[in-house]
C-alpha positions as protocol buffer text, in pm:
chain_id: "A"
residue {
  index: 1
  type: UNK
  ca { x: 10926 y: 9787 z: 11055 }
}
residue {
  index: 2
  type: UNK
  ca { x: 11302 y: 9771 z: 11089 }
}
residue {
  index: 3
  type: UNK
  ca { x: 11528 y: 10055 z: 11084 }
}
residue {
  index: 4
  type: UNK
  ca { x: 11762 y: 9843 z: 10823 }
}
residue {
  index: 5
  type: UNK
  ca { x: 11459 y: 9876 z: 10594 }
}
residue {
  index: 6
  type: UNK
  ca { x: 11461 y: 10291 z: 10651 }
}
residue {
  index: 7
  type: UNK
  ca { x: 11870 y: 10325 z: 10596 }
}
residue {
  index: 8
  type: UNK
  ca { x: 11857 y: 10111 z: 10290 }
}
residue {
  index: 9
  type: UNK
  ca { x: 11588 y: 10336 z: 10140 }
}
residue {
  index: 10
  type: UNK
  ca { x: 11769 y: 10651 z: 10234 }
}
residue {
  index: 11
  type: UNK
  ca { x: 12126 y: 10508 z: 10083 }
}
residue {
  index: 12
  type: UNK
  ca { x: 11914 y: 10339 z: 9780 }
}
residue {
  index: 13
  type: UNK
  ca { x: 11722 y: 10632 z: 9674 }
}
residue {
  index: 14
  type: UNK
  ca { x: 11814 y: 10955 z: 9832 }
}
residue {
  index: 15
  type: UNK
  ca { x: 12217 y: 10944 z: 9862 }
}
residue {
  index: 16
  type: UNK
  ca { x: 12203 y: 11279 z: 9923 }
}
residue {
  index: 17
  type: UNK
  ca { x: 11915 y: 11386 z: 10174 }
}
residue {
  index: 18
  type: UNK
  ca { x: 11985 y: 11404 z: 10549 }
}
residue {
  index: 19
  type: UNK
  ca { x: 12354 y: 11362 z: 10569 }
}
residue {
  index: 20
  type: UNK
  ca { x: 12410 y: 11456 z: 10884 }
}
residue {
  index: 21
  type: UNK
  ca { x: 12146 y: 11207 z: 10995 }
}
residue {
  index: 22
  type: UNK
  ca { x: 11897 y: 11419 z: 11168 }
}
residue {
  index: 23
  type: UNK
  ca { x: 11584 y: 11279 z: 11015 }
}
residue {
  index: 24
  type: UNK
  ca { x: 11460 y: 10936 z: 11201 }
}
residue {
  index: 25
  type: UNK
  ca { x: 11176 y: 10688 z: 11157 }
}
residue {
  index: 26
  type: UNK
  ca { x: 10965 y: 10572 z: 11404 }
}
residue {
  index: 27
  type: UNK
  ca { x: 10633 y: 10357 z: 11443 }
}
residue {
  index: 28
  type: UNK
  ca { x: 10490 y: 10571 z: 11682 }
}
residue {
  index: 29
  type: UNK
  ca { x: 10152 y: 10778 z: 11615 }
}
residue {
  index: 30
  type: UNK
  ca { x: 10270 y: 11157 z: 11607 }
}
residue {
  index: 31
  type: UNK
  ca { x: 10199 y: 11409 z: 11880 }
}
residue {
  index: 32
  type: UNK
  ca { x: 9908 y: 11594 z: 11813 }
}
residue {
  index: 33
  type: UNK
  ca { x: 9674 y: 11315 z: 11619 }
}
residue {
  index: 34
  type: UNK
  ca { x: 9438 y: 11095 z: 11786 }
}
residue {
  index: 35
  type: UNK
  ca { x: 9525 y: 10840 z: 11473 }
}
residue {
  index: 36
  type: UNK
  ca { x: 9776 y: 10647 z: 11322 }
}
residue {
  index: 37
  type: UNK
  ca { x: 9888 y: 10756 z: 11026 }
}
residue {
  index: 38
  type: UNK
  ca { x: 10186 y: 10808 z: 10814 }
}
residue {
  index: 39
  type: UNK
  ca { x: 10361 y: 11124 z: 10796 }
}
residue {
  index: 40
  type: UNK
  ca { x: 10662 y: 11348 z: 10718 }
}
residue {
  index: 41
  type: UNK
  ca { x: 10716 y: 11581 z: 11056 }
}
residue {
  index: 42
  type: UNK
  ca { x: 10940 y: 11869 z: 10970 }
}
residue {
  index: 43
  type: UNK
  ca { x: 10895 y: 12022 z: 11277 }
}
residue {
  index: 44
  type: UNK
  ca { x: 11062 y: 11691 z: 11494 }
}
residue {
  index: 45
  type: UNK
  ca { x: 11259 y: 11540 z: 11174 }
}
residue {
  index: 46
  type: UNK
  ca { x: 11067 y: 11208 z: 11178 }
}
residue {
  index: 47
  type: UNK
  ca { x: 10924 y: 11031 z: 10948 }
}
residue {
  index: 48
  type: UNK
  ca { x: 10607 y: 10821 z: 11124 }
}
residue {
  index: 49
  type: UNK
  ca { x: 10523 y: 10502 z: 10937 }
}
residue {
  index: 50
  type: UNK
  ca { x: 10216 y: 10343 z: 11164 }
}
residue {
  index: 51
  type: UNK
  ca { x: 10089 y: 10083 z: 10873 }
}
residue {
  index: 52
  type: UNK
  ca { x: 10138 y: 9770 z: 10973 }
}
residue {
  index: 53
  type: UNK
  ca { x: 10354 y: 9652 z: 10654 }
}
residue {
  index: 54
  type: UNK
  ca { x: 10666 y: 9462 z: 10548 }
}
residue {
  index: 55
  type: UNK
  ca { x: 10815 y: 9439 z: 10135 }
}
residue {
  index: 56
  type: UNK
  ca { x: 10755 y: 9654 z: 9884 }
}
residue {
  index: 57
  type: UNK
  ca { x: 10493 y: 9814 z: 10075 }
}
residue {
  index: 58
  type: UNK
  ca { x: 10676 y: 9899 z: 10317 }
}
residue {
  index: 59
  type: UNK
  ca { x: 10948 y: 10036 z: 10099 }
}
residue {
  index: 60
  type: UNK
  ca { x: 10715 y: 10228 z: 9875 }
}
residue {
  index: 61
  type: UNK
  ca { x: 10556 y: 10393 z: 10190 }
}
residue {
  index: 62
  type: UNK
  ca { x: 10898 y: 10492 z: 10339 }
}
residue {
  index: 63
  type: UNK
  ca { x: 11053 y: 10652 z: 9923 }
}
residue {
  index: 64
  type: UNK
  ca { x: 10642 y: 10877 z: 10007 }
}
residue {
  index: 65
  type: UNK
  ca { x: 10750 y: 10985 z: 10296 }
}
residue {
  index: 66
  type: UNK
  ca { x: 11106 y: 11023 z: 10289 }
}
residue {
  index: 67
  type: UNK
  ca { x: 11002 y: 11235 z: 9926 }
}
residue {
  index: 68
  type: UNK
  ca { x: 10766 y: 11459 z: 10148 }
}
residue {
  index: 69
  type: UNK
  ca { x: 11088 y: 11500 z: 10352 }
}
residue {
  index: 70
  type: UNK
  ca { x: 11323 y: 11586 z: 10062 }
}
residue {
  index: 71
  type: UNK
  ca { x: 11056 y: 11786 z: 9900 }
}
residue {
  index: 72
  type: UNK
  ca { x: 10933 y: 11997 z: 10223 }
}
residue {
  index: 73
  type: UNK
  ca { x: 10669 y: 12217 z: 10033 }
}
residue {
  index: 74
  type: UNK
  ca { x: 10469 y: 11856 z: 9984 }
}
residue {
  index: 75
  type: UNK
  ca { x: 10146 y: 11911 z: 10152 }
}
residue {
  index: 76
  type: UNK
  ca { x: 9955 y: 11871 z: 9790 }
}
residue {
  index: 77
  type: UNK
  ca { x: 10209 y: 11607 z: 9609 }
}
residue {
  index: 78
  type: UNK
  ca { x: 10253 y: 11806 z: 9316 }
}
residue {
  index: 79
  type: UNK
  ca { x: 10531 y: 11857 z: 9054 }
}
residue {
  index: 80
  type: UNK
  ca { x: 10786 y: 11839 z: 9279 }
}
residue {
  index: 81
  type: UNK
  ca { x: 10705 y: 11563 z: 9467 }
}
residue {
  index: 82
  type: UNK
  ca { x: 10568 y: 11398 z: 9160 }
}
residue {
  index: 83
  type: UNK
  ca { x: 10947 y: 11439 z: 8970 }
}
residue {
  index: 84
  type: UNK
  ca { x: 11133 y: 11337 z: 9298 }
}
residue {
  index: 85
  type: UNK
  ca { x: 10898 y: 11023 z: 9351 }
}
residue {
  index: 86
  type: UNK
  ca { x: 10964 y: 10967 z: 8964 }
}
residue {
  index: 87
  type: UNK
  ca { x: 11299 y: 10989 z: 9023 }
}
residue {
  index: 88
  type: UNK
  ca { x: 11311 y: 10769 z: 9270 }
}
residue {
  index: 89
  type: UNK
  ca { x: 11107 y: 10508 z: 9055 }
}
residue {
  index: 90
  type: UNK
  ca { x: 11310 y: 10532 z: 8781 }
}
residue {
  index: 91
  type: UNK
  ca { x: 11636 y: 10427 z: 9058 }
}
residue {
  index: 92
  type: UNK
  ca { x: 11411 y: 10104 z: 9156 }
}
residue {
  index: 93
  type: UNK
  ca { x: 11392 y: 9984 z: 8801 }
}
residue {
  index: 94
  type: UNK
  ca { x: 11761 y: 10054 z: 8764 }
}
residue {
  index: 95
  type: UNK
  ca { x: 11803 y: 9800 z: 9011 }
}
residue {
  index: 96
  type: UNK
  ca { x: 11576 y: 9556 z: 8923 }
}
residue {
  index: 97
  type: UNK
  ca { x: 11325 y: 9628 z: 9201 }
}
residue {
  index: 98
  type: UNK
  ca { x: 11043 y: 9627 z: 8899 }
}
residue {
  index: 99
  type: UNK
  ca { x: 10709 y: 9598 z: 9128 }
}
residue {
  index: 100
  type: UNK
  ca { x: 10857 y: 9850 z: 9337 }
}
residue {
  index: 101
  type: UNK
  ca { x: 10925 y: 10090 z: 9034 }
}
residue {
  index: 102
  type: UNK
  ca { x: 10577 y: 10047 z: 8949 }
}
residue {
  index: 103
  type: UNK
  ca { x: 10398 y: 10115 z: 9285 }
}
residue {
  index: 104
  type: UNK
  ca { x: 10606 y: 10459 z: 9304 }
}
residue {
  index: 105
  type: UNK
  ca { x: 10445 y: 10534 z: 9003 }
}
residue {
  index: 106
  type: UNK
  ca { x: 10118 y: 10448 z: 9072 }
}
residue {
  index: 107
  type: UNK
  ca { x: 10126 y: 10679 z: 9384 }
}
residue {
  index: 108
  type: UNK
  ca { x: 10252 y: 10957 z: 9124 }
}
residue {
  index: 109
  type: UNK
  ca { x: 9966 y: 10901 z: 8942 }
}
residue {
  index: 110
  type: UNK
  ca { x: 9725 y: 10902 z: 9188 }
}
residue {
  index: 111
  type: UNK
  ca { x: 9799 y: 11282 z: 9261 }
}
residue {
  index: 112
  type: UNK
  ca { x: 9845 y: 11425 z: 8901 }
}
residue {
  index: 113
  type: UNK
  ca { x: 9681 y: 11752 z: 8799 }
}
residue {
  index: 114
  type: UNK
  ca { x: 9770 y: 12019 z: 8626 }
}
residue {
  index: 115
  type: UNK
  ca { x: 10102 y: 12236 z: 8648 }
}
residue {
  index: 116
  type: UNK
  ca { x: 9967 y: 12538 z: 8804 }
}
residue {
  index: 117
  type: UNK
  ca { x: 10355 y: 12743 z: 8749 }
}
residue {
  index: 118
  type: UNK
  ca { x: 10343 y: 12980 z: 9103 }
}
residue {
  index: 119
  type: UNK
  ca { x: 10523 y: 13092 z: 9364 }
}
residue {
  index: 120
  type: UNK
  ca { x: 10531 y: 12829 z: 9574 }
}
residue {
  index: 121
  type: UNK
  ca { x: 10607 y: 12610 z: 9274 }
}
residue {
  index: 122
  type: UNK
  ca { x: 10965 y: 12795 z: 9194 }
}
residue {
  index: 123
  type: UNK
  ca { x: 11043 y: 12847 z: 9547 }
}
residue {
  index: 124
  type: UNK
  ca { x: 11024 y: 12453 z: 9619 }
}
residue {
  index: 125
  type: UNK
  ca { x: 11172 y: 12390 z: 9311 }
}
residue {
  index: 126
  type: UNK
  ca { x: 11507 y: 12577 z: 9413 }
}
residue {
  index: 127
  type: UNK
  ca { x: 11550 y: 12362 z: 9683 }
}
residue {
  index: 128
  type: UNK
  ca { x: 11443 y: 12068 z: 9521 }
}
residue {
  index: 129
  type: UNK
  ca { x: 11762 y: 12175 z: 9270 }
}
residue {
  index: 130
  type: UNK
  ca { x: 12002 y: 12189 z: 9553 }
}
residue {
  index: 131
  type: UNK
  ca { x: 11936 y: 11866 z: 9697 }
}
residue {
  index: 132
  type: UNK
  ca { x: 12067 y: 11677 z: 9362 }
}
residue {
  index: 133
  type: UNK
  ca { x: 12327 y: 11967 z: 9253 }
}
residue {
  index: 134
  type: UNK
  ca { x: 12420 y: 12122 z: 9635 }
}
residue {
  index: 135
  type: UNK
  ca { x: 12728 y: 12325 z: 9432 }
}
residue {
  index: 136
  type: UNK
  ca { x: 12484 y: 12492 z: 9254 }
}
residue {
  index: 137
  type: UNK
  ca { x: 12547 y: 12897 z: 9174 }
}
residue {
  index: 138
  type: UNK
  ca { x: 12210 y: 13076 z: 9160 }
}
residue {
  index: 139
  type: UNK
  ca { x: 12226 y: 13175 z: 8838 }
}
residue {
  index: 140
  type: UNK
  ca { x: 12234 y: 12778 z: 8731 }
}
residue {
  index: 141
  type: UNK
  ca { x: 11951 y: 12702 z: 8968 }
}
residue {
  index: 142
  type: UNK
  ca { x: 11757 y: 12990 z: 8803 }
}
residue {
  index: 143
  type: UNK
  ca { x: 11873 y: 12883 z: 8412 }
}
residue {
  index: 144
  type: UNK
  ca { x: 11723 y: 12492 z: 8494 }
}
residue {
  index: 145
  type: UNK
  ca { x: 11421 y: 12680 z: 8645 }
}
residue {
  index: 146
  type: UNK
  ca { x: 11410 y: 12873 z: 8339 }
}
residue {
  index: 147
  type: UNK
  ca { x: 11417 y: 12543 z: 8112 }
}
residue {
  index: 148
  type: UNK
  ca { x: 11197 y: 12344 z: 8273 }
}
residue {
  index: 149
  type: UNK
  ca { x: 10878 y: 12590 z: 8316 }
}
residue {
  index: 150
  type: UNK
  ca { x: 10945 y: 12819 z: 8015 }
}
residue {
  index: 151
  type: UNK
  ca { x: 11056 y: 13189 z: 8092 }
}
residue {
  index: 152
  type: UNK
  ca { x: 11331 y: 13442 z: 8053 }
}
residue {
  index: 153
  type: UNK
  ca { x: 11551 y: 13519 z: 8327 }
}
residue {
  index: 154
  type: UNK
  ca { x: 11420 y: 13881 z: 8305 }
}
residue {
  index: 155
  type: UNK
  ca { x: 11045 y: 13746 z: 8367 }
}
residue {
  index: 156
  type: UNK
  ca { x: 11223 y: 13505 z: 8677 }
}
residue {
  index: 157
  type: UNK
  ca { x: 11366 y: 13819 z: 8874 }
}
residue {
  index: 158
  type: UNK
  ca { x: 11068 y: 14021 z: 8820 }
}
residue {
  index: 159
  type: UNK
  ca { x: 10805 y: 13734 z: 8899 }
}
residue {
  index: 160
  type: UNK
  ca { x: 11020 y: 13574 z: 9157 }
}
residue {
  index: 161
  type: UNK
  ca { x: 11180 y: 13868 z: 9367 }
}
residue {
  index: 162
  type: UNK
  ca { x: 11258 y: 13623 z: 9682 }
}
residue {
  index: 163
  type: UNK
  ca { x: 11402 y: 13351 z: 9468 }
}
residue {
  index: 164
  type: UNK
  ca { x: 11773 y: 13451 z: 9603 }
}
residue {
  index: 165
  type: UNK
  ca { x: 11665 y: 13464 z: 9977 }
}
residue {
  index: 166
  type: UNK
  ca { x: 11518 y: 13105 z: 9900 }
}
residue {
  index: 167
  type: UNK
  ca { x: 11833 y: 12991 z: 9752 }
}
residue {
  index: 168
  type: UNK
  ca { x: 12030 y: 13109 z: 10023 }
}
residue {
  index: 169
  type: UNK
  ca { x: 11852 y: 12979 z: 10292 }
}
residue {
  index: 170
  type: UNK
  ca { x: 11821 y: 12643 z: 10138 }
}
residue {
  index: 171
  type: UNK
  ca { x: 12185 y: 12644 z: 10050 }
}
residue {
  index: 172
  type: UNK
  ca { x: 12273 y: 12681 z: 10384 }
}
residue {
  index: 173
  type: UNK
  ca { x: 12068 y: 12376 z: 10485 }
}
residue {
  index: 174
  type: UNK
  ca { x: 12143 y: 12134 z: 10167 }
}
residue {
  index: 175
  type: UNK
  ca { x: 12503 y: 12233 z: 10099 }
}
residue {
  index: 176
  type: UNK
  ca { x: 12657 y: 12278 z: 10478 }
}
């Protein structure tokens, strides 16, 4: 795996993510598992890909990860995930990377359920907001919020009482 193929992804598909260049990939098993596998660690900012793969694979493996990154609240690949991975898809095809486009979605698919609309749901999502709009006031992050999983503002506030904490603290780590 070559760290050209890692930078590529991160200018190609997530512009935005890691500006100050933090995050790192390595092919190293993480601390703490007796295995190889592929992760997202928050905790040490690096993204472990242990697969032994090259091409799209490789590249479709690194958009998972990197999404678990972006996304943070990942742990079940749900509608957050799902949307940024979808997202990211949708970028591929734009560039005429067509197989690639269609193994993101295929991942997506593979972890579809039902939109159970919770906490941790609207939380994540606030962030996940911030990342693509990081001038965002938090009365626009909580109008899109509104839109996209049906609700007054009035029923937000009440349901949602640490909704401007979030927004704050993930302001402070998107938009600085």
């Amino acid at each position: 795996m070559t760290e050209n193929e890692y930078y590529w992804i991160k200018i190609t598909f997530f512009p935005r993510w890691d500006l100050p260049g933090r995050w790192s990939v390595t092919s190293e098993r993480a601390e703490g598992y007796e295995t190889d596998v592929n992760m997202c660690d928050w905790e040490k900012k690096k993204i472990h890909i242990c697969s032994n793969v090259s091409g799209d694979d490789l590249r479709s493996l690194l958009i998972h990860e990197i999404t678990n990154a972006v996304v943070k609240n990942s742990v079940l690949h749900k509608d957050l995930w799902q949307r940024r991975m979808l997202k990211a898809a949708a970028r591929a095809r734009q560039i005429g990377e067509q197989r690639l486009a269609r193994m993101i979605e295929e991942d997506v698919d593979g972890y579809k359920s039902p939109t159970i609309v919770d906490g941790a749901l609207i939380y994540g999502t606030i962030g996940d907001f911030l990342i693509d709009n990081p001038g965002a006031t938090f009365d626009e992050v909580v109008s899109r919020i509104c839109q996209e999983y049906p609700m007054r503002k009035a029923e937000f506030h009440k349901r949602y009482k640490k909704a401007q904490k979030i927004y704050e603290k993930e302001r402070n780590q998107y938009c600085d």
